[in-house]
C-alpha positions as CSV (number, residue, x, y, z in Angstrom):
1,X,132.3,86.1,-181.2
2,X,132.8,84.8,-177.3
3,X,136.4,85.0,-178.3
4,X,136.4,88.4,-179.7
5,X,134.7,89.7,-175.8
6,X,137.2,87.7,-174.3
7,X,140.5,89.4,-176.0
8,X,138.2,92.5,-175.8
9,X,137.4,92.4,-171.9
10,X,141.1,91.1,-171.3
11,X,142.4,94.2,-173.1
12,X,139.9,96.6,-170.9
13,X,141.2,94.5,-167.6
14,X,144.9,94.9,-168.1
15,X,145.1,98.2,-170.4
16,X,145.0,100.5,-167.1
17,X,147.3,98.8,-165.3
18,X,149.7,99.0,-168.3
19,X,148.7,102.6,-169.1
20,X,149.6,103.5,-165.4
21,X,153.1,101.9,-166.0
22,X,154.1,103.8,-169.1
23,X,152.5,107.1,-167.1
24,X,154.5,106.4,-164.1
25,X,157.8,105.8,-166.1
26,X,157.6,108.7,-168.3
27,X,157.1,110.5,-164.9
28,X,160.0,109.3,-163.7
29,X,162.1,110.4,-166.7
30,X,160.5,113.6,-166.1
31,X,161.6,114.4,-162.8
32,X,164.5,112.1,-162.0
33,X,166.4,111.6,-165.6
34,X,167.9,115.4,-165.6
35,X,169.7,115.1,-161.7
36,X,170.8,111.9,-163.1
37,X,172.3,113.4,-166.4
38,X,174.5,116.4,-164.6
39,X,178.0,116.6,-163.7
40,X,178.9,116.2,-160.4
41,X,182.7,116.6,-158.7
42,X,184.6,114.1,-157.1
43,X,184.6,115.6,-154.1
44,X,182.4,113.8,-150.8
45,X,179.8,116.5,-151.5
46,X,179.5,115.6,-155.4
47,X,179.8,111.9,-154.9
48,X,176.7,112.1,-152.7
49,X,174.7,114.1,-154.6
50,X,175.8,111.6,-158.0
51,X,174.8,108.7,-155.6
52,X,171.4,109.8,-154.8
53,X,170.6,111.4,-158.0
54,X,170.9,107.8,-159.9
55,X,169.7,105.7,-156.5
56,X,166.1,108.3,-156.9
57,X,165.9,107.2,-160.8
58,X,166.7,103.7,-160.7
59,X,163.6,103.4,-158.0
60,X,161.7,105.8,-159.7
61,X,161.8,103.3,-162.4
62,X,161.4,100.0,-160.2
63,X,158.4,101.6,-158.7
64,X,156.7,102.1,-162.3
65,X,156.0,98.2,-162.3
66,X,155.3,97.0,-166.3
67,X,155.0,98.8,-169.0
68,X,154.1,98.0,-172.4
69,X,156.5,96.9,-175.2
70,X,156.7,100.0,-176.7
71,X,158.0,101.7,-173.5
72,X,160.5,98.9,-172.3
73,X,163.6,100.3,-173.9
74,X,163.0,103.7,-172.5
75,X,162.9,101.6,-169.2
76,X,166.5,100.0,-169.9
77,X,167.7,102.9,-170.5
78,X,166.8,104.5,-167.8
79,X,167.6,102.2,-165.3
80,X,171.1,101.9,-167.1
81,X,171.6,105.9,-166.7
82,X,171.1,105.2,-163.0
83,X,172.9,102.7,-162.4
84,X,175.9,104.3,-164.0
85,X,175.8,107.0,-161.8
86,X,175.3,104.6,-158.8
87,X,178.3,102.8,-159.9
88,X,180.6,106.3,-160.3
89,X,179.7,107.4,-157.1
90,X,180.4,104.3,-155.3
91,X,183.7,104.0,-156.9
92,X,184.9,106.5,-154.7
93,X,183.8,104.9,-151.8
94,X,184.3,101.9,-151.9
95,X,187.4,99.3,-150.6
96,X,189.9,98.4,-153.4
97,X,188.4,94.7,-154.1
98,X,184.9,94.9,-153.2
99,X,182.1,94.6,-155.5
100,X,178.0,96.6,-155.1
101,X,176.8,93.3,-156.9
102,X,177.8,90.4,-153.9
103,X,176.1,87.6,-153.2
104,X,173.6,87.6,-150.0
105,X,174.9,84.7,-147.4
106,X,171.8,82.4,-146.4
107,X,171.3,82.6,-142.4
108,X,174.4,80.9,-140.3
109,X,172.8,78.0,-138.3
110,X,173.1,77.7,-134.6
111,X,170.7,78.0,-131.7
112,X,169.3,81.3,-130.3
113,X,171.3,81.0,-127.2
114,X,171.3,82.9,-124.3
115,X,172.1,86.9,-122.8
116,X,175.2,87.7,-121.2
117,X,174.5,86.1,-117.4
118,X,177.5,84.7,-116.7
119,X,180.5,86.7,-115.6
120,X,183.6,84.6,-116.4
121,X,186.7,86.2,-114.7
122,X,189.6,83.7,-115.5
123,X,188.4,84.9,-119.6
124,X,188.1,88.5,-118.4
125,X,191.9,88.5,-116.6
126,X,192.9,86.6,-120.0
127,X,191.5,89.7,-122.0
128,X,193.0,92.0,-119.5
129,X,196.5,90.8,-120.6
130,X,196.5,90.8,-124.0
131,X,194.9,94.7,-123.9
132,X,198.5,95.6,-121.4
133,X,200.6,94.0,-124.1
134,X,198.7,96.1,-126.3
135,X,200.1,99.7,-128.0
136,X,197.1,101.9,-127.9
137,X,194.1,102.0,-126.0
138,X,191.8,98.5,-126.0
139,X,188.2,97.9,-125.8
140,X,186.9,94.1,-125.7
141,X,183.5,92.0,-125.0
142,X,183.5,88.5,-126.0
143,X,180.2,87.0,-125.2
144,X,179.5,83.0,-125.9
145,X,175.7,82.8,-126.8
146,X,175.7,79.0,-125.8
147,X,176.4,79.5,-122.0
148,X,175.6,83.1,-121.6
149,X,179.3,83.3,-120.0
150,X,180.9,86.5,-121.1
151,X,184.2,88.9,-120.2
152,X,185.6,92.0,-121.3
153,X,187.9,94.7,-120.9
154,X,186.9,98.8,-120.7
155,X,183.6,97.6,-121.9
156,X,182.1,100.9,-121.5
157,X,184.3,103.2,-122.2
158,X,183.7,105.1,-125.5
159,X,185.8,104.8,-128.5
160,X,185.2,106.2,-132.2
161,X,182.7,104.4,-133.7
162,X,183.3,105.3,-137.0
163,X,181.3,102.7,-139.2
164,X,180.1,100.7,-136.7
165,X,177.0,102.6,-135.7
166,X,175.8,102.0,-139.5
167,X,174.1,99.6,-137.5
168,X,171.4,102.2,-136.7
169,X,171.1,103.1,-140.6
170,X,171.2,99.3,-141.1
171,X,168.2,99.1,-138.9
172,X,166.2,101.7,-139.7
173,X,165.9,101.1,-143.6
174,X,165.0,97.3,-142.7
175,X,161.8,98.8,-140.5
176,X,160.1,100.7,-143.4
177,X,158.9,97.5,-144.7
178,X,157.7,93.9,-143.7
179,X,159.2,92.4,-147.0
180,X,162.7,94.0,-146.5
181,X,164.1,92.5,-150.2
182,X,161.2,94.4,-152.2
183,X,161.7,97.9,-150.4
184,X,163.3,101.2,-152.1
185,X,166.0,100.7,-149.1
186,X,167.4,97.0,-149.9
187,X,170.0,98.4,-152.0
188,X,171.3,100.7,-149.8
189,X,171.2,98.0,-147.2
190,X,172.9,95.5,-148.7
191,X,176.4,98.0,-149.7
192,X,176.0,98.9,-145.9
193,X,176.7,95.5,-145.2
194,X,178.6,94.3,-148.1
195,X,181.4,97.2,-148.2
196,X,180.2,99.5,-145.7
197,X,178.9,102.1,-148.1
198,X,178.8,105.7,-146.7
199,X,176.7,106.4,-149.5
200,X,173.9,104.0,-148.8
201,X,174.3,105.0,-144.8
202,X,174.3,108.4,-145.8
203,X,171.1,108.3,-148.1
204,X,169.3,106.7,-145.2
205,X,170.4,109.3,-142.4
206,X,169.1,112.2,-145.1
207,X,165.9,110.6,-146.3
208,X,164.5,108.8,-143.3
209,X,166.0,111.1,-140.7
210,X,168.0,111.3,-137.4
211,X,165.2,110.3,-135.7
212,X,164.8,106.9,-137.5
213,X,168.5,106.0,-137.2
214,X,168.9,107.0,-133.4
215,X,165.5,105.1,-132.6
216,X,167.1,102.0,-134.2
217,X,170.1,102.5,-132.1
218,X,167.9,102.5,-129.4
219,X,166.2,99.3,-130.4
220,X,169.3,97.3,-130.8
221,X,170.7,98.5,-127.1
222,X,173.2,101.1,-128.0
223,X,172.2,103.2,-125.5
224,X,175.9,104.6,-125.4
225,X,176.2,105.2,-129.0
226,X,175.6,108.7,-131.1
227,X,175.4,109.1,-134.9
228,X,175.3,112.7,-135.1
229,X,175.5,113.2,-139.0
230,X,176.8,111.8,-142.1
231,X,180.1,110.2,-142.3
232,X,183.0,112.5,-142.3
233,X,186.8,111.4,-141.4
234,X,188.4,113.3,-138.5
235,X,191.8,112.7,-136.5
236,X,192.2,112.0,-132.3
237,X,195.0,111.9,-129.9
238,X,192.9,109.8,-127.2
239,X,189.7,107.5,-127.3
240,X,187.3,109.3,-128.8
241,X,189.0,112.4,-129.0
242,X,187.5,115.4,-131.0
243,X,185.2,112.4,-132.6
244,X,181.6,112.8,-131.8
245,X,180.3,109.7,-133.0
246,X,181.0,107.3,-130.6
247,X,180.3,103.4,-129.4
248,X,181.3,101.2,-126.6
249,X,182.3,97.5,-127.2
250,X,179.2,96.4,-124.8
251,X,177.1,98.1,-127.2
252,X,178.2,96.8,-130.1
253,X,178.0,93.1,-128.3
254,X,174.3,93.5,-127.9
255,X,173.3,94.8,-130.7
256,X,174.7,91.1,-132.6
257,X,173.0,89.3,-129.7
258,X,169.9,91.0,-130.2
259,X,170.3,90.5,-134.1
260,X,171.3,87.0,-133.8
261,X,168.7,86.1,-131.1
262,X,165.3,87.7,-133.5
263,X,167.0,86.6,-136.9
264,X,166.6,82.2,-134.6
265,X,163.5,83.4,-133.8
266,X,163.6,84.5,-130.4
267,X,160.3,86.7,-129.4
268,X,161.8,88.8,-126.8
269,X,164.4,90.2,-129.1
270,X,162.2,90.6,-131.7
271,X,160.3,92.8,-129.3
272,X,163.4,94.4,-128.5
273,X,164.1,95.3,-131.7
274,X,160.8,96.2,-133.2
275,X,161.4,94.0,-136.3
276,X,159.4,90.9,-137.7
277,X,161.7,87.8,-137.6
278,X,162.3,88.2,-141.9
279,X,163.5,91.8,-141.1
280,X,166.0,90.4,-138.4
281,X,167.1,87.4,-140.5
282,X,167.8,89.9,-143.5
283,X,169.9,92.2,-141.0
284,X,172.2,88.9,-140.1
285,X,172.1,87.8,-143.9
286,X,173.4,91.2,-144.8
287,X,176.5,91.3,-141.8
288,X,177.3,87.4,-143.1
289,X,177.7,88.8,-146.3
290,X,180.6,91.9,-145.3
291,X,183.3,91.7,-148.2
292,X,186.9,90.5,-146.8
293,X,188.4,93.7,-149.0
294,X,190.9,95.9,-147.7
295,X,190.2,97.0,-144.0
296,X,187.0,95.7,-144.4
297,X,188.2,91.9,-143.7
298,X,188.6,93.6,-139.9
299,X,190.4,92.0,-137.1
300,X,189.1,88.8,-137.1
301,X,188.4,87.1,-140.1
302,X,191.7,86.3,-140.7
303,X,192.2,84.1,-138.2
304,X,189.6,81.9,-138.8
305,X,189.1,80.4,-142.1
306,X,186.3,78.5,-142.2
307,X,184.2,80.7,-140.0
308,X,181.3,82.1,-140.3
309,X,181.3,86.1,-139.6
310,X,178.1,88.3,-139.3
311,X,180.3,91.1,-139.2
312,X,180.4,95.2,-139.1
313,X,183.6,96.9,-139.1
314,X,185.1,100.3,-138.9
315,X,188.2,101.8,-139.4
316,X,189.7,105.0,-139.1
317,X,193.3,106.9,-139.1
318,X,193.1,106.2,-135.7
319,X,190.9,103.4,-134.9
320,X,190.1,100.0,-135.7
321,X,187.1,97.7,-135.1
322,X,185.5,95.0,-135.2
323,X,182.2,93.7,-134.0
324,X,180.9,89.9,-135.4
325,X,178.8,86.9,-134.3
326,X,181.5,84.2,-135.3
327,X,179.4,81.0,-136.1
328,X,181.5,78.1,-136.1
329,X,181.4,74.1,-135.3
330,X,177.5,74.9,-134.1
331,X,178.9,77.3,-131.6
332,X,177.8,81.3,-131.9
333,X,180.2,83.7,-130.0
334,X,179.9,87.6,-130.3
335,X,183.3,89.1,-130.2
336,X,184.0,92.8,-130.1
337,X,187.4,94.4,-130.7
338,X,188.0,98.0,-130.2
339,X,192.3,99.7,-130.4
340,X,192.9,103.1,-130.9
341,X,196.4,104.4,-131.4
342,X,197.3,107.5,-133.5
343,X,198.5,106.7,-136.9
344,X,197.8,102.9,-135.8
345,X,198.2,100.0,-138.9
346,X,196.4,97.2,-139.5
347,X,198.9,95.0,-139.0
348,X,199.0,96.0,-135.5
349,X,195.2,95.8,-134.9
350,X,194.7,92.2,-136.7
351,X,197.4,90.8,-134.2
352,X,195.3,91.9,-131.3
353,X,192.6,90.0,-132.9
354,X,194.2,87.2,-133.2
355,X,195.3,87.2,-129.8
356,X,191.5,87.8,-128.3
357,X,190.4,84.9,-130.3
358,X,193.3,82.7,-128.7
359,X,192.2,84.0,-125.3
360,X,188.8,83.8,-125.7
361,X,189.2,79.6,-126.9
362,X,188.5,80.6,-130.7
């Protein structure tokens, strides 16, 4: 009989929580299955709208928790309509070689270091040189985190940003919650990082709002930056030209410091920034983990196998660049690398790299 209230009371316990589950799911069906189902062009416009459609089922579904056995293929198949969508959508967007599904670097080791504090001109004259030699119009910042020396060329001057300033969408999707892995953004966050994903950027701009994004910028230094809609490709004939959405390398190079700096624990930055240390180590976690896939393998990487790169990069017709925390040997340098040049290559652009690492002792 004592077993009979125990099944009994354990059935009353866990009934509602499993009855809330099936409730929640079949709600989800209700409202999010049919965007999920429709046709949608191929077009920037449609791929969006196919992208959030199965992004709003498949976290409709996450959010629904357990369900009982009778409702758990109703749940995969859910889930698998929204993924599908996910994954047409995003196969418009993203580089030839990278993959939605990559695996999450652990933290790069190396101390919190330092600010920029140190001016060093024999580095910044060294810079100087290999922007002159340069066909196109050069932005620099190298900053070493374990001396706080730094040097640069046109630091301030703005050039297109194109994806770089997905740092603010980056940002902002990490601040809606304390346990960054278990929120509705991660996924988003992690194709920002792992491939750049306009989608995901573009889903956070829409849903959380200019606001949020532009406050992150703010956060992470970029006082110099804009992001004044979703991503759209446009042509120039001088830095920034007609673009609108615009960074500067010295931006970009505190930004990484400030990341780098909260993600080893550093309390100021963390104040800086706004973020809990977890939120700061999943922001570097997410840069380490940029795919080396078409022009997403930037300016840099190349040149230094072995390395370590926490890493956002951007690319346009007309501009290339890079911005990374290289961690390697124990050392942490942030290096920034801005060229425009109409019709410019990548070819062209991953030589000037090279050559700024050289100059810079890398």
């Amino acid at each position: 009989m004592q077993r009979l209230f125990l099944v009994a009371l354990a059935a009353f316990v866990f009934a509602p929580a499993a009855t809330a589950g099936d409730a929640e799911l079949t709600r989800a069906r209700q409202l999010y299955l049919p965007p999920a189902q429709r046709s949608y062009g191929d077009d920037p416009d449609g791929a969006q709208a196919r992208y959030d459609a199965g992004r709003d089922l498949v976290e409709a579904v996450l959010a629904a928790g357990k369900v009982r056995a009778g409702f758990t293929t109703l749940r995969a198949s859910l889930l698998a309509q929204g993924r599908r969508q996910v994954g047409r959508a995003e196969a418009l967007d993203r580089p030839v070689g990278s993959t939605s599904a990559g695996r999450l670097a652990p933290l790069p080791v190396a101390p919190v270091g330092v600010g920029p504090r140190r001016h060093d001109e024999a580095l910044s004259r060294r810079l100087a040189a290999v922007a002159a030699r340069t066909d196109g119009a050069v932005g620099i910042w190298v900053h070493e985190l374990g001396s706080g020396r730094y040097g640069h060329v046109a630091a301030d001057t703005p050039f297109a940003a194109a994806s770089t300033v997905k740092l603010g969408s980056l940002v902002a999707a990490l601040r809606v919650s304390p346990r960054p892995e278990q929120s509705a953004w991660w996924y988003d966050v992690r194709q920002i990082g792992f491939w750049s994903s306009n989608l995901g950027a573009n889903r956070v701009y829409e849903r959380l709002g200019y606001r949020a994004v532009t406050e992150a910028l703010r956060l992470l230094g970029m006082t110099s930056s804009t992001y004044p809609g979703p991503y759209r490709a446009t042509t120039a004939y001088r830095p920034p030209g007609p673009h609108t959405r615009v960074t500067t390398a010295r931006d970009l190079g505190r930004a990484l410091y400030r990341l780098h700096a909260g993600a080893h624990g550093d309390p100021r930055a963390l104040g800086l920034l706004d973020l809990s240390r977890p939120q700061a180590v999943a922001a570097i976690r997410v840069l380490a983990s940029a795919q080396p896939a078409s022009e997403n393998a930037g300016l840099l990487r190349p040149w230094l196998p072995g390395a370590i790169l926490a890493q956002k990069n951007g690319w346009l017709s007309d501009q290339r660049t890079t911005a990374a925390i290289v961690y390697r040997n124990g050392r942490a340098t942030i290096v920034v690398v801005e060229v425009y040049r109409p019709e410019i290559d990548g070819p062209a652009a991953r030589t000037l790299g090279r050559d700024v690492l050289r100059a810079a002792g890398l």
